[in-house]
C-alpha positions as CSV (number, residue, x, y, z in Angstrom):
1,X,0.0,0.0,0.0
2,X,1.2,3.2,-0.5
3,X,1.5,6.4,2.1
4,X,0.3,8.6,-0.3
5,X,-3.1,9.9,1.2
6,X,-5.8,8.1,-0.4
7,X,-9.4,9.9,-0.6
8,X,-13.4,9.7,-1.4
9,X,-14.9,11.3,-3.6
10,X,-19.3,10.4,-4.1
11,X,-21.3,12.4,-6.8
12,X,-24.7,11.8,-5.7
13,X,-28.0,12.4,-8.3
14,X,-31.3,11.8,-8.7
15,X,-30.6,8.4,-10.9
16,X,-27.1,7.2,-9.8
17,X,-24.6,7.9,-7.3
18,X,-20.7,7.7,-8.9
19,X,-17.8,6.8,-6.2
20,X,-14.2,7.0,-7.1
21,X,-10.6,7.1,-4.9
22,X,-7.7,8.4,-5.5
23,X,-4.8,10.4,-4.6
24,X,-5.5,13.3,-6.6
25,X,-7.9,14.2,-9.5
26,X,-5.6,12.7,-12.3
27,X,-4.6,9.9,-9.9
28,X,-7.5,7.4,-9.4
29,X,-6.7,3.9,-9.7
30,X,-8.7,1.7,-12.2
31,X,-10.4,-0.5,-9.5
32,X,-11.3,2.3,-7.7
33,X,-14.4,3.4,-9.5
34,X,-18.1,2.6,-9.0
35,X,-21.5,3.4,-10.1
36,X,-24.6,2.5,-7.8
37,X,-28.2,3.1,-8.4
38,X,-30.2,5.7,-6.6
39,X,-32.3,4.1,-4.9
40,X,-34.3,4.0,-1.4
41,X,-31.3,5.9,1.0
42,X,-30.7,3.3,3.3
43,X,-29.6,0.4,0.8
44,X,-27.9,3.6,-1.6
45,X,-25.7,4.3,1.3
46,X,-24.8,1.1,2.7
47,X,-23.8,0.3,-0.7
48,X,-21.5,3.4,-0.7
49,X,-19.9,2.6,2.7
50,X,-19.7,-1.2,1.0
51,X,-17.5,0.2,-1.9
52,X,-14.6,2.3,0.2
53,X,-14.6,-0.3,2.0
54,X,-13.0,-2.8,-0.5
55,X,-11.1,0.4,-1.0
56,X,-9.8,0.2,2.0
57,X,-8.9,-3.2,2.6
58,X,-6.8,-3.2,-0.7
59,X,-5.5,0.6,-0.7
60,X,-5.8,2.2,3.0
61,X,-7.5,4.2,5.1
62,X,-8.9,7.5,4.0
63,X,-8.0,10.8,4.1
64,X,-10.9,12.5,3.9
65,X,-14.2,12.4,1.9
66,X,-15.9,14.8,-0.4
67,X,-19.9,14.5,-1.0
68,X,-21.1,16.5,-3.8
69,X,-25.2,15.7,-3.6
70,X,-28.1,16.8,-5.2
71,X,-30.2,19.6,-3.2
72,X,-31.8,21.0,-1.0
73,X,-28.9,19.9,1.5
74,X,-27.9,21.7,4.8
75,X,-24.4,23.0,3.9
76,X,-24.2,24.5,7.8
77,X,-21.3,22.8,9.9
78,X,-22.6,24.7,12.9
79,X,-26.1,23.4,12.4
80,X,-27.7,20.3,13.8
81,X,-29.1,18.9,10.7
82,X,-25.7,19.9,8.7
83,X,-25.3,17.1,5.8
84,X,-29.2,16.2,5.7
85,X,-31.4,16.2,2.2
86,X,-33.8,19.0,2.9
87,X,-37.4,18.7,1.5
88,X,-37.1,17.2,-1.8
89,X,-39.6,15.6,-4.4
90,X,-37.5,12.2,-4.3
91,X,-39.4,10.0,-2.3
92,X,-37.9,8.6,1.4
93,X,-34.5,11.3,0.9
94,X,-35.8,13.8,3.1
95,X,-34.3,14.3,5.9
96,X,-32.0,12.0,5.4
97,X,-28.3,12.4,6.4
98,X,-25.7,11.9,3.8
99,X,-22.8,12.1,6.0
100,X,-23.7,9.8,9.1
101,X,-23.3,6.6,7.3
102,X,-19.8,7.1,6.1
103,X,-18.3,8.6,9.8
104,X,-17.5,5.2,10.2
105,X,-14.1,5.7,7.8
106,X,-13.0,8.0,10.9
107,X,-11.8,10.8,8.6
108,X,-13.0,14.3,7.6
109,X,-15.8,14.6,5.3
110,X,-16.8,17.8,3.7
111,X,-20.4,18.1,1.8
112,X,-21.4,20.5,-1.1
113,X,-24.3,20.8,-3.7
114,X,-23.2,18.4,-6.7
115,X,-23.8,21.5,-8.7
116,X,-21.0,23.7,-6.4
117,X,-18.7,21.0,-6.7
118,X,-19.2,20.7,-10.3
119,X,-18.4,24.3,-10.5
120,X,-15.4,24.3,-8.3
121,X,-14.0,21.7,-10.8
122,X,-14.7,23.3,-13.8
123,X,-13.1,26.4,-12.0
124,X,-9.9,24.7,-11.2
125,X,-9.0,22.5,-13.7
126,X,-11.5,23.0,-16.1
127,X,-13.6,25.8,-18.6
128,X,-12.7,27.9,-15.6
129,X,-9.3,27.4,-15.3
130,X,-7.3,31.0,-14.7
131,X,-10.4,32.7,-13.9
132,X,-11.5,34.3,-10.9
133,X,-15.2,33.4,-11.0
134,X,-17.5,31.3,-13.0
135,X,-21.0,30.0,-12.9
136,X,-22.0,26.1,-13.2
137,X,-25.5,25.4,-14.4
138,X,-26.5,21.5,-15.3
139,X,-30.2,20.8,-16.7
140,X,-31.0,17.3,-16.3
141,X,-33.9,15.6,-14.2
142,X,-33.7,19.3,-12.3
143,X,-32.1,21.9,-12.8
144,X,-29.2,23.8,-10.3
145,X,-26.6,26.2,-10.2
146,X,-23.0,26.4,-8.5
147,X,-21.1,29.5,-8.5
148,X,-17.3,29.6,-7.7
149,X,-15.5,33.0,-7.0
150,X,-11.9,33.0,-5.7
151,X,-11.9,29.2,-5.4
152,X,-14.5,29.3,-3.0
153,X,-18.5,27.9,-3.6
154,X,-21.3,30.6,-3.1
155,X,-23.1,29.2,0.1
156,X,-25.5,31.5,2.2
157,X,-29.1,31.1,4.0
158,X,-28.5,27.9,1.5
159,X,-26.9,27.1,-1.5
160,X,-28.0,28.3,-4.9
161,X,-31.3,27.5,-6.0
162,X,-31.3,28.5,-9.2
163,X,-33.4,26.3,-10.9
164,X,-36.8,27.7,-9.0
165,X,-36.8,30.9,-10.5
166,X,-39.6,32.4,-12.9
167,X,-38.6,33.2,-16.3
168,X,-41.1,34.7,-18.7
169,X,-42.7,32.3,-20.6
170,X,-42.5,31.5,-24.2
171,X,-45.6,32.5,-26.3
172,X,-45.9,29.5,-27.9
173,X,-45.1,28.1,-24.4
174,X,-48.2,28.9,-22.3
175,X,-50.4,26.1,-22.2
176,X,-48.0,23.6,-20.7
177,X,-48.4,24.0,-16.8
178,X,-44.9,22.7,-15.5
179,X,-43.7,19.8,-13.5
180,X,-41.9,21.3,-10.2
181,X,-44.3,19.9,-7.7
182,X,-43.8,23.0,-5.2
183,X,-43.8,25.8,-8.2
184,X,-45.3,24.3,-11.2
185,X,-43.8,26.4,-13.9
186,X,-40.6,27.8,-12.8
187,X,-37.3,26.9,-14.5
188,X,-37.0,23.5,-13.8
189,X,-41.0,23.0,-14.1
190,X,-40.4,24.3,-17.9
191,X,-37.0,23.1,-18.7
192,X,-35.8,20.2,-17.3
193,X,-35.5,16.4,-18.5
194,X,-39.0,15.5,-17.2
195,X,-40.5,18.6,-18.3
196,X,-39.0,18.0,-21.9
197,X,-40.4,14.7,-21.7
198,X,-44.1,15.9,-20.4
199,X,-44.1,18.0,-22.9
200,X,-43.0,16.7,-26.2
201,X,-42.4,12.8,-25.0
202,X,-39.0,12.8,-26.2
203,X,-35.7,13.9,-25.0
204,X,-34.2,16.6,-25.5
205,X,-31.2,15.7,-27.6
206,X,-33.3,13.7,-29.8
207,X,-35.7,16.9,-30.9
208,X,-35.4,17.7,-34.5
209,X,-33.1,20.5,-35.3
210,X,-36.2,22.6,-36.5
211,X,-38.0,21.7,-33.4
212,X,-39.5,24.8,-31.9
213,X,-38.4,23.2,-28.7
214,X,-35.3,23.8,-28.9
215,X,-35.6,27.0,-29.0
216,X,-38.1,27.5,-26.3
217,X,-35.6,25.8,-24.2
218,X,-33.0,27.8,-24.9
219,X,-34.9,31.0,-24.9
220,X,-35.6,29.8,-21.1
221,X,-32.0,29.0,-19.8
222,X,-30.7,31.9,-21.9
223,X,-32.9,33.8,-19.6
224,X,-30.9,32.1,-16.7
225,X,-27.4,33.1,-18.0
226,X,-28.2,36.5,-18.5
227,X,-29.7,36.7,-14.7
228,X,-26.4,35.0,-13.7
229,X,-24.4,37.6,-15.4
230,X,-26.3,40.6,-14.7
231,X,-26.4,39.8,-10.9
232,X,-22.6,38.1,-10.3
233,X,-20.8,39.2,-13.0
234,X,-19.4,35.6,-13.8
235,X,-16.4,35.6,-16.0
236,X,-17.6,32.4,-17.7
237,X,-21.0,30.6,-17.5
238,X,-20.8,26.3,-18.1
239,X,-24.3,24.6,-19.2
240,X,-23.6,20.7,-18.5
241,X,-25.9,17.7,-17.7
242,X,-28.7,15.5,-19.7
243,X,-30.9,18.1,-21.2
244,X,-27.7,19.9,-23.3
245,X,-25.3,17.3,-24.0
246,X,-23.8,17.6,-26.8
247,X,-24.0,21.2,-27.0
248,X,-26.9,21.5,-29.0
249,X,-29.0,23.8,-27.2
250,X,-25.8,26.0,-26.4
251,X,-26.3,28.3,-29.8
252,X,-29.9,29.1,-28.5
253,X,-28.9,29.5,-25.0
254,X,-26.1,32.2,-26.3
255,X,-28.6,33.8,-28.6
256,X,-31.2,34.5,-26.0
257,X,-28.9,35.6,-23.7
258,X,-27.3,38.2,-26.3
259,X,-30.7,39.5,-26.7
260,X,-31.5,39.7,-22.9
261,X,-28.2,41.6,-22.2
262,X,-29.0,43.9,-25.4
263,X,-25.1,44.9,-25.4
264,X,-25.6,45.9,-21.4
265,X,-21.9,43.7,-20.4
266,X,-19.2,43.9,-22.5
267,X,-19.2,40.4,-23.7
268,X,-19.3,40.4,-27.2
269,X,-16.4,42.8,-27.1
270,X,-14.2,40.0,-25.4
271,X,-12.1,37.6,-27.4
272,X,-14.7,34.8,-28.4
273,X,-18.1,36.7,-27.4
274,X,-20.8,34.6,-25.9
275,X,-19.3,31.6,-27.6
276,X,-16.8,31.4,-25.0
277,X,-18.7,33.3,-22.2
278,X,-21.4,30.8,-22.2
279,X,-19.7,27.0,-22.9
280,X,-19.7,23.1,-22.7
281,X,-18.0,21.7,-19.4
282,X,-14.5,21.4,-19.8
283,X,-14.1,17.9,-17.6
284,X,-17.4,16.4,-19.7
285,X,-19.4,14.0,-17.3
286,X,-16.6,14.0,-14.8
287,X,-16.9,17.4,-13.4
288,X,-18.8,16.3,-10.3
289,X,-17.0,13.3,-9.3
290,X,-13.4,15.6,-9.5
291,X,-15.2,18.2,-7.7
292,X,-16.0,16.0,-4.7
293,X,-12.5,14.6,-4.9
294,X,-11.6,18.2,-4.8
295,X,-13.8,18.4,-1.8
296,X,-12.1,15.9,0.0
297,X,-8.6,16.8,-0.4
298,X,-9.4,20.3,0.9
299,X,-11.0,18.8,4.1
């Protein structure tokens, strides 16, 4: 075994939790990698705790571990309920504690939004890199936001939450009614994976290029990036997750953002314009999982 220190990195989501150990984001051995349904929390846990420890036994004891999860989450370390799943739509989660289940490794553990985490890689290592700020978006089976400024996530009263706010909607958009069961048609009610599917019973990526859905989905999230600009002055914004893989949506997302600036910042007169303020994550898919890795080290 070596001395190196060894540490946990778990990407929590809606549909699958990713686990990985290593020494270092570049440095994760091949047998040290795992993918586990999301299921109930309980048995999605104890499977967790199941795979570091066959990490252990072959590799060592931890360093620390680094939980990037889907929200609500209490980020607080002073509060009581610090590392619980707030109220969320995804049954037998709320309420439920993240972080008590792995204690048992006896090292530090350090919990962000997967979103935050996402961002904080994409900052260091990734689309980011050499910047000073940047904004993390990913639209998948919800929709959140991460914001990193001077290496640090944005956590408050919360984290952010920016998948819950109103846009205005699209004209040809106004008889679909939304699918966030606590605000109906708010971002993620109009623009996420299940509200692509509601809608037009396809996915997104597989929408003809002249489908006006495509558009109205940009339109909205476009409407997101120029909030995100307007109100933290991001140097870069990053779109990941299900719903724009592939960068397809990314033109319409720039283009109604453009409009919804109307030449306000000055980012068409930097090198690139919107094409390289508003991109596709520089890690891919494995933004998260660094991020918690990232997470880890620093605890």
């Amino acid at each position: 075994m070596t001395t190196r220190p060894l540490y946990g990195a778990i990407e929590a989501g809606g549909t699958k939790v990713v686990c990985a150990a290593g020494y270092g984001p570049a440095d994760i051995p091949v047998d040290c990698r795992a993918v586990i349904p999301t299921t109930a929390p309980g048995p999605t846990l104890a499977a967790v705790a199941e795979f570091f420890e066959r990490v252990r036994s072959k590799h060592g004891e931890l360093a620390g571990i680094g939980i990037a999860a889907f929200g609500p989450v209490d980020l607080d370390t002073g509060s009581p309920t610090w590392g619980r799943i707030l109220a969320t739509p995804k049954p037998g989660w709320s309420d439920f504690s993240m972080v008590a289940p792995l204690q048992r490794f006896g090292c530090p553990i350090a919990i962000d939004t997967d979103v935050n985490a996402a961002a904080l890689a994409e900052a260091r290592l990734g689309a980011g890199a050499g910047l000073g700020s940047l904004a993390y978006v990913t639209v998948g089976t919800g929709i959140g936001g991460g914001v990193v400024v001077a290496d640090r996530t944005i956590k408050g009263l919360l984290h952010p939450e920016m998948g819950h706010i109103r846009v205005e909607r699209d004209p040809r958009d106004t008889g679909f009614a939304g699918v966030c069961p606590f605000h109906g048609d708010c971002l993620e009610g109009l623009a996420s994976g299940p509200a692509v599917m509601a809608r037009w019973h396809a996915r997104a990526e597989n929408l003809p290029h002249s489908h006006p859905g495509r558009e109205i989905l940009g339109g909205y999230l476009g409407q997101l990036a120029a909030t995100i600009a307007l109100m933290l002055s991001c140097e870069r914004i990053v779109f990941g997750g299900g719903v724009v893989s592939g960068g397809a949506l990314l033109p319409f997302i720039r283009r109604s953002a453009s409009r919804r600036l109307a030449g306000y910042l000055p980012v068409d007169s930097r090198a690139g314009g919107f094409d390289r303020y508003i991109t596709a994550p520089g890690l891919g898919d494995s933004a998260g999982t660094t991020g918690a890795l990232l997470l880890a080290m620093r605890a």
